[in-house]
DODREN-368420 format. One line per field, with one value per atom (N, C-alpha, C): residue number from 1; residue in one letter; atom name; x, y, z. Coordinates in Angstrom, 2 decimals, always signed. Each point is the difference from the previous one (the first is absolute). Example, Ala and Ser with C-alpha at 12.3 -4.5 7.8 and 13.67 -1.06 7.14 Angstrom:
2
nr	[1:1:1:2:2:2];
rest	[a:a:a:s:s:s];
atom	[N:CA:C:N:CA:C];
east	[+13.19:-0.89:+0.90:-0.35:+0.82:-0.77];
north	[-5.69:+1.19:+1.20:+1.05:+1.19:+1.09];
up	[+7.80:+0.00:+0.00:-0.72:+0.06:+0.73];
***
This chain:
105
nr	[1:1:1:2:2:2:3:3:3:4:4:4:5:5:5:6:6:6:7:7:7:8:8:8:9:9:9:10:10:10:11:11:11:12:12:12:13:13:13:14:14:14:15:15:15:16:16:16:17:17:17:18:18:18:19:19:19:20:20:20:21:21:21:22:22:22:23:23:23:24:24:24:25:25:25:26:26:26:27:27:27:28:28:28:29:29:29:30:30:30:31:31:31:32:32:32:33:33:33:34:34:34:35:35:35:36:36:36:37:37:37:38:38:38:39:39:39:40:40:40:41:41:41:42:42:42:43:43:43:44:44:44:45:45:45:46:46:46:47:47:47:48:48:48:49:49:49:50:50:50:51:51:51:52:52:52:53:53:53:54:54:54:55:55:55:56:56:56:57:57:57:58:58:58:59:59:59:60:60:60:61:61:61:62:62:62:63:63:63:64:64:64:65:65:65:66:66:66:67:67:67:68:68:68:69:69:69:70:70:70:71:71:71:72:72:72:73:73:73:74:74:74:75:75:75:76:76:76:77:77:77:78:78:78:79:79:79:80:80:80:81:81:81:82:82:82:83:83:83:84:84:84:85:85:85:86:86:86:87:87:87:88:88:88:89:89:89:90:90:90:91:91:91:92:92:92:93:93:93:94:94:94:95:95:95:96:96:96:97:97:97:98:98:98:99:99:99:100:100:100:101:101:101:102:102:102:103:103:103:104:104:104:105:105:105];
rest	[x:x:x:x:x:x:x:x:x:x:x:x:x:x:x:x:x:x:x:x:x:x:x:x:x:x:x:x:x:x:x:x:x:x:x:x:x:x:x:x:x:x:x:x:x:x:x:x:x:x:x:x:x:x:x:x:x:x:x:x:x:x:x:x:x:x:x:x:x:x:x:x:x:x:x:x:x:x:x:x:x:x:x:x:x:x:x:x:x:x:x:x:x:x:x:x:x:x:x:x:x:x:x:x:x:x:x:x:x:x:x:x:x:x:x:x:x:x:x:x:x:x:x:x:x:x:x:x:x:x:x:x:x:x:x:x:x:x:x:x:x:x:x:x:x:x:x:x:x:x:x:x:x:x:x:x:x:x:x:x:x:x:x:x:x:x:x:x:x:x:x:x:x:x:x:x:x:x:x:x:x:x:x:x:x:x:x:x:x:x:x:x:x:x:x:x:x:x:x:x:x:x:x:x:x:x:x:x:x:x:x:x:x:x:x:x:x:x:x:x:x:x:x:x:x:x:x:x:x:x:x:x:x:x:x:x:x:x:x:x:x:x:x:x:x:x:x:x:x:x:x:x:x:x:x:x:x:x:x:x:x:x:x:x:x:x:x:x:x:x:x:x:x:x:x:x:x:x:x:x:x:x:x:x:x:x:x:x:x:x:x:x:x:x:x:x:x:x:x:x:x:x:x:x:x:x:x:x:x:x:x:x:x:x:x];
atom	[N:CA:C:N:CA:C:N:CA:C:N:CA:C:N:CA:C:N:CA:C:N:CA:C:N:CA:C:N:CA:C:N:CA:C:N:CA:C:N:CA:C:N:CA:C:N:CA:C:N:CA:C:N:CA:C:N:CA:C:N:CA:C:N:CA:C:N:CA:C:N:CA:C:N:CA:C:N:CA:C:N:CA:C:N:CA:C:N:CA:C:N:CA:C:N:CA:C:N:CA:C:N:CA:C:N:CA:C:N:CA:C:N:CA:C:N:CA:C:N:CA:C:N:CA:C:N:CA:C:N:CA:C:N:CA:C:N:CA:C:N:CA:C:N:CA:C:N:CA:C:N:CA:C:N:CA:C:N:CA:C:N:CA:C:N:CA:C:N:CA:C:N:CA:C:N:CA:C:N:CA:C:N:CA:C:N:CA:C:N:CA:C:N:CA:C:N:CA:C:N:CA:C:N:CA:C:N:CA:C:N:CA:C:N:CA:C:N:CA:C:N:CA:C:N:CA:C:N:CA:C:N:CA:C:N:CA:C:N:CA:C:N:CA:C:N:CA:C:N:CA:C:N:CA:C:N:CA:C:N:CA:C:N:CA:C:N:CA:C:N:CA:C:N:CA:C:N:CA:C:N:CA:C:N:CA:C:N:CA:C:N:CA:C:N:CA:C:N:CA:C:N:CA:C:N:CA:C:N:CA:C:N:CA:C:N:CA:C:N:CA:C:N:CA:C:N:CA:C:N:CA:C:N:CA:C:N:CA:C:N:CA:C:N:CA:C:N:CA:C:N:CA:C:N:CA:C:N:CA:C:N:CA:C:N:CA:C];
east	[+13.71:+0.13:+1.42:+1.11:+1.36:+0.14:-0.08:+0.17:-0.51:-0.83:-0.72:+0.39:+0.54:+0.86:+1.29:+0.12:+1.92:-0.23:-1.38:-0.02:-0.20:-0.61:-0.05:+1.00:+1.06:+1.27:+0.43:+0.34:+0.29:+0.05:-1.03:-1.15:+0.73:-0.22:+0.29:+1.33:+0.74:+1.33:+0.89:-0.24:+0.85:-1.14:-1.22:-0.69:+0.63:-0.04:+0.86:+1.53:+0.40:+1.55:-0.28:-0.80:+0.27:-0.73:-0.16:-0.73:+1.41:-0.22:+0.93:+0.05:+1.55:+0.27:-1.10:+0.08:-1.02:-1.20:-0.99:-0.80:+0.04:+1.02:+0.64:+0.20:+0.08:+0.51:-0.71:-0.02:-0.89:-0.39:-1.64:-0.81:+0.86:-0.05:+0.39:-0.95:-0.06:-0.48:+0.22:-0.68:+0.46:+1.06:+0.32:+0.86:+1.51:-0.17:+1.16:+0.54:-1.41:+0.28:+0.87:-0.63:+0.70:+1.59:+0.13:+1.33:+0.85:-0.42:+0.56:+0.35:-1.15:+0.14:+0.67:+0.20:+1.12:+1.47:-0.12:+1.53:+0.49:-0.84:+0.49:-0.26:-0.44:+0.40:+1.13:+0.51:+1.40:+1.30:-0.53:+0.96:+0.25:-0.96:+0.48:+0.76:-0.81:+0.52:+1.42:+0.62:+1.53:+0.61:-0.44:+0.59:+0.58:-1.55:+0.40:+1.35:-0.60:+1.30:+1.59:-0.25:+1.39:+0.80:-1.09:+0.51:-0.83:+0.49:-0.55:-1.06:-0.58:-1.31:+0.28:-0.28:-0.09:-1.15:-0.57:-1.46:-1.17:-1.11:-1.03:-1.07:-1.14:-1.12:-1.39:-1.15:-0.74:-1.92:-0.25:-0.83:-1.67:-0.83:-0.78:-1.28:-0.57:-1.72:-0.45:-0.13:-1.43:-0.50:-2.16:-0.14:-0.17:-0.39:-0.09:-1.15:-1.04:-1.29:-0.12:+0.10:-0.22:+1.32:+0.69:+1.35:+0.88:+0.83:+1.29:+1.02:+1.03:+1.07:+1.19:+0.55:+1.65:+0.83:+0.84:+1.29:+1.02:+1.22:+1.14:+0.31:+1.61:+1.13:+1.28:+0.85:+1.49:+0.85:+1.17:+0.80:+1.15:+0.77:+1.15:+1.69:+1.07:+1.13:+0.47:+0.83:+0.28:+1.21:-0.37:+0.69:+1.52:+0.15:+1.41:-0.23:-0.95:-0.41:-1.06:-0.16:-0.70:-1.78:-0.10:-0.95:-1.31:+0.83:-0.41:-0.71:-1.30:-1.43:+0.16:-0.46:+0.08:-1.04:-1.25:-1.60:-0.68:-0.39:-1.02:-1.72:-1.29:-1.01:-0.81:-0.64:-1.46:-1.27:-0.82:-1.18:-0.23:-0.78:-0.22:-1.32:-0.75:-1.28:+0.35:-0.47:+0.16:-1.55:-0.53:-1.73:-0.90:-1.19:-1.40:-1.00:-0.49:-1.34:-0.75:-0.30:-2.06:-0.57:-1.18:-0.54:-1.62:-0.82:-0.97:-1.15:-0.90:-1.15:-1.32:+0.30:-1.46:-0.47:+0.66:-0.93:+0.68:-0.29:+0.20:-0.36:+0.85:+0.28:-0.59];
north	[+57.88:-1.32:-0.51:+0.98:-0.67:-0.27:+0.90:+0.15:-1.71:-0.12:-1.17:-1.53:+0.03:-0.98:-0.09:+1.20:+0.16:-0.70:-0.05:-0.09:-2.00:-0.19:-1.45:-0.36:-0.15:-0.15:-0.08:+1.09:+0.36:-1.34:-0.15:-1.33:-1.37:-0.14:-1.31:-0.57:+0.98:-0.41:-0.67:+0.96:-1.08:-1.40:-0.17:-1.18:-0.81:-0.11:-0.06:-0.35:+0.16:-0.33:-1.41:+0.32:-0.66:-1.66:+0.17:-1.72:-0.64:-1.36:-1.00:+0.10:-0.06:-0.22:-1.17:-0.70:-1.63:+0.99:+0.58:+0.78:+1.18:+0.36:+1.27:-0.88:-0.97:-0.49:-0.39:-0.37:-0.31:-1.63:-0.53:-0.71:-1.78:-0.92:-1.15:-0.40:-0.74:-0.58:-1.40:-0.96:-0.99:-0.32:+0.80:-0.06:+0.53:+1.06:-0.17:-1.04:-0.97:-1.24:-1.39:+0.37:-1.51:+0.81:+0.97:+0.32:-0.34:+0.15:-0.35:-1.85:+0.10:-1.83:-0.59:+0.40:-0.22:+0.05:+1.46:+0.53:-1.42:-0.65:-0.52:-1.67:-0.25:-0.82:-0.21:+0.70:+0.22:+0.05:+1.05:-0.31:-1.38:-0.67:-0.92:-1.59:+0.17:-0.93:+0.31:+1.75:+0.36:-0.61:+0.26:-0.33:-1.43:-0.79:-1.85:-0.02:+0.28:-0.28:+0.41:+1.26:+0.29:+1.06:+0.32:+0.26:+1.55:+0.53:+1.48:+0.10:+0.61:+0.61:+0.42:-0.66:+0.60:+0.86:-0.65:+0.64:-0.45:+0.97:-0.16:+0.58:-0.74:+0.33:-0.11:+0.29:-0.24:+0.21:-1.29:-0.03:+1.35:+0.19:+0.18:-0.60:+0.70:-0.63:-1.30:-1.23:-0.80:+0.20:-0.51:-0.33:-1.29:-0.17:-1.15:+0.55:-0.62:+0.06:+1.30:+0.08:+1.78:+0.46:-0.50:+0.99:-0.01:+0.62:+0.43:-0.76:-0.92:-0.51:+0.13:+0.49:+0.42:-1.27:-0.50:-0.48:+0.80:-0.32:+0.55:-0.80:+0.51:-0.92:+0.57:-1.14:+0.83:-0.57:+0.75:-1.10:+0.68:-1.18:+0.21:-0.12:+0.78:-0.53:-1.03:-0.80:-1.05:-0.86:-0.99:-0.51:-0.69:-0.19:-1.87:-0.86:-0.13:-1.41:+0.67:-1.40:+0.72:-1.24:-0.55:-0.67:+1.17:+1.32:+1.09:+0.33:-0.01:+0.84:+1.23:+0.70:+1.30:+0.82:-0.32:+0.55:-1.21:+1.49:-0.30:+0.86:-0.75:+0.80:-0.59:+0.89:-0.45:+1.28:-0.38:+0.42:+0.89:+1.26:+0.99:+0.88:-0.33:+0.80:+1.54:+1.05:+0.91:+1.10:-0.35:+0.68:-0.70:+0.10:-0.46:+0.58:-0.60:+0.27:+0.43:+0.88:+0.67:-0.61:-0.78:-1.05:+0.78:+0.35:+0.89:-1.23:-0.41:-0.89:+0.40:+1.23:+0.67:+0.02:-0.45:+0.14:+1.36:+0.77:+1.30:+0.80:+0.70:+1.85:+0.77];
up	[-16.09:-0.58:+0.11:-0.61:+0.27:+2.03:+0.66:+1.43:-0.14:+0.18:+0.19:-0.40:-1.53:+0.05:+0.33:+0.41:+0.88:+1.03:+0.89:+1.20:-0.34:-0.55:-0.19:-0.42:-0.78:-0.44:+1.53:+0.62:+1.46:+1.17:-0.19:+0.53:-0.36:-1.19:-0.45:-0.45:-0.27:-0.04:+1.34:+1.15:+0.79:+0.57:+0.33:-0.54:-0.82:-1.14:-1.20:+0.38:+0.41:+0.46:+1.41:+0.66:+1.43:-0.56:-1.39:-0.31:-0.35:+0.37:-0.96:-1.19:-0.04:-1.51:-1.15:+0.41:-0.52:-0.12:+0.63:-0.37:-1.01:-0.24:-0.81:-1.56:+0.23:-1.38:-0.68:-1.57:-1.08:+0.59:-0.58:+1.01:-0.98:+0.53:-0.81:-0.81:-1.28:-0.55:-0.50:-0.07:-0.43:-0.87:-1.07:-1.10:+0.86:+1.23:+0.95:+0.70:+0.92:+0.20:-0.67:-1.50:-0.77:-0.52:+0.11:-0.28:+1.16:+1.29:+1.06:-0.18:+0.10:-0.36:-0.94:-0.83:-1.20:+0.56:+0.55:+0.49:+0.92:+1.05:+0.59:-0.03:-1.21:-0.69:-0.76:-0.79:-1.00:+0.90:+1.34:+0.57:+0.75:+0.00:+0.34:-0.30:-1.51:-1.06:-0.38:+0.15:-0.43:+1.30:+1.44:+0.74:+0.08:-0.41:+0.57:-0.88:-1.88:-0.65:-0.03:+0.71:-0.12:-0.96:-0.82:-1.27:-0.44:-0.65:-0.21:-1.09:+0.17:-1.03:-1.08:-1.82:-0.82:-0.69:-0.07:-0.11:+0.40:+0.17:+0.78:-1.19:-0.11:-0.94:+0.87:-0.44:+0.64:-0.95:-0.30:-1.07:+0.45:-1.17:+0.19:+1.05:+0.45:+1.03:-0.83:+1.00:-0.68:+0.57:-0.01:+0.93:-0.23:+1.43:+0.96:+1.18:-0.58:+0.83:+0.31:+1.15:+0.67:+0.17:-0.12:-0.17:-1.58:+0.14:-1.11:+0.41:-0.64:+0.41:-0.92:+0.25:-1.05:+0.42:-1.12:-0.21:+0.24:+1.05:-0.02:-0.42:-1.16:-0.02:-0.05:+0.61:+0.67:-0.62:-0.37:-0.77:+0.79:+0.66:+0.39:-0.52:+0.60:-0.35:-0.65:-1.31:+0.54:+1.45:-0.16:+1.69:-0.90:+1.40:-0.36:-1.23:+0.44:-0.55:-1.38:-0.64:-1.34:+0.28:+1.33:+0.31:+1.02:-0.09:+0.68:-0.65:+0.79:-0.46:-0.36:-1.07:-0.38:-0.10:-0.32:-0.25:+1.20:+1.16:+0.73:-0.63:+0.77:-0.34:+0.79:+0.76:+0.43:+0.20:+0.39:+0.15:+1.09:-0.38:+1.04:+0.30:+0.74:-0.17:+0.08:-1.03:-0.10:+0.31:+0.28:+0.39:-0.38:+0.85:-0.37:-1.15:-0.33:-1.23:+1.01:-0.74:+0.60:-0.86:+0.98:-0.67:+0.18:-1.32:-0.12:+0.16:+0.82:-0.15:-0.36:+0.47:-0.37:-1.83:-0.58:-1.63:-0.49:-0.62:-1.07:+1.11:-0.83:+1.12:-0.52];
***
């Protein structure tokens, strides 16, 4: 019995090595997606303004029909000027609803 899984170990390890990394790695999920999407949102709102990041929040799930949608909000540096926006926020789909039609389980 041990011989046997030595020999599969044996087997599958360099298999196991000769895959892509992207295959080797933990699978995405949506909740990876809207973090992405966030990321490159914020960065882009710090970028237009100019100005550095104070804090970043990020509300609980609604829904919204068949999906979940979170509120970010960013509050930035203040600027020069005191006409400088400070609290940004918008809207982010964060995953879909399983939507059950069939009646009781």
């Amino acid at each position: 019995m041990n011989r046997r899984n030595f020999i599969f170990g044996a087997v599958v390890l360099p298999l196991a090595a000769s895959l892509p990394p992207s295959l080797l790695s933990a699978p995405r999920d949506e909740y990876d997606d809207f973090l992405e999407r966030v990321r490159h949102k914020v960065t882009a709102i710090v970028r237009r303004e100019g100005r550095g990041l104070h804090k970043m929040y990020i509300d609980p799930p609604r829904a919204d029909g068949r999906r979940y949608v979170r509120t970010v909000h960013i509050f930035l540096d203040p600027g020069p000027s005191l006409l400088d926006k400070l609290h940004f926020q918008f809207d982010e789909v964060s995953g879909s609803r399983l939507a059950w039609e069939g009646g009781c389980i």
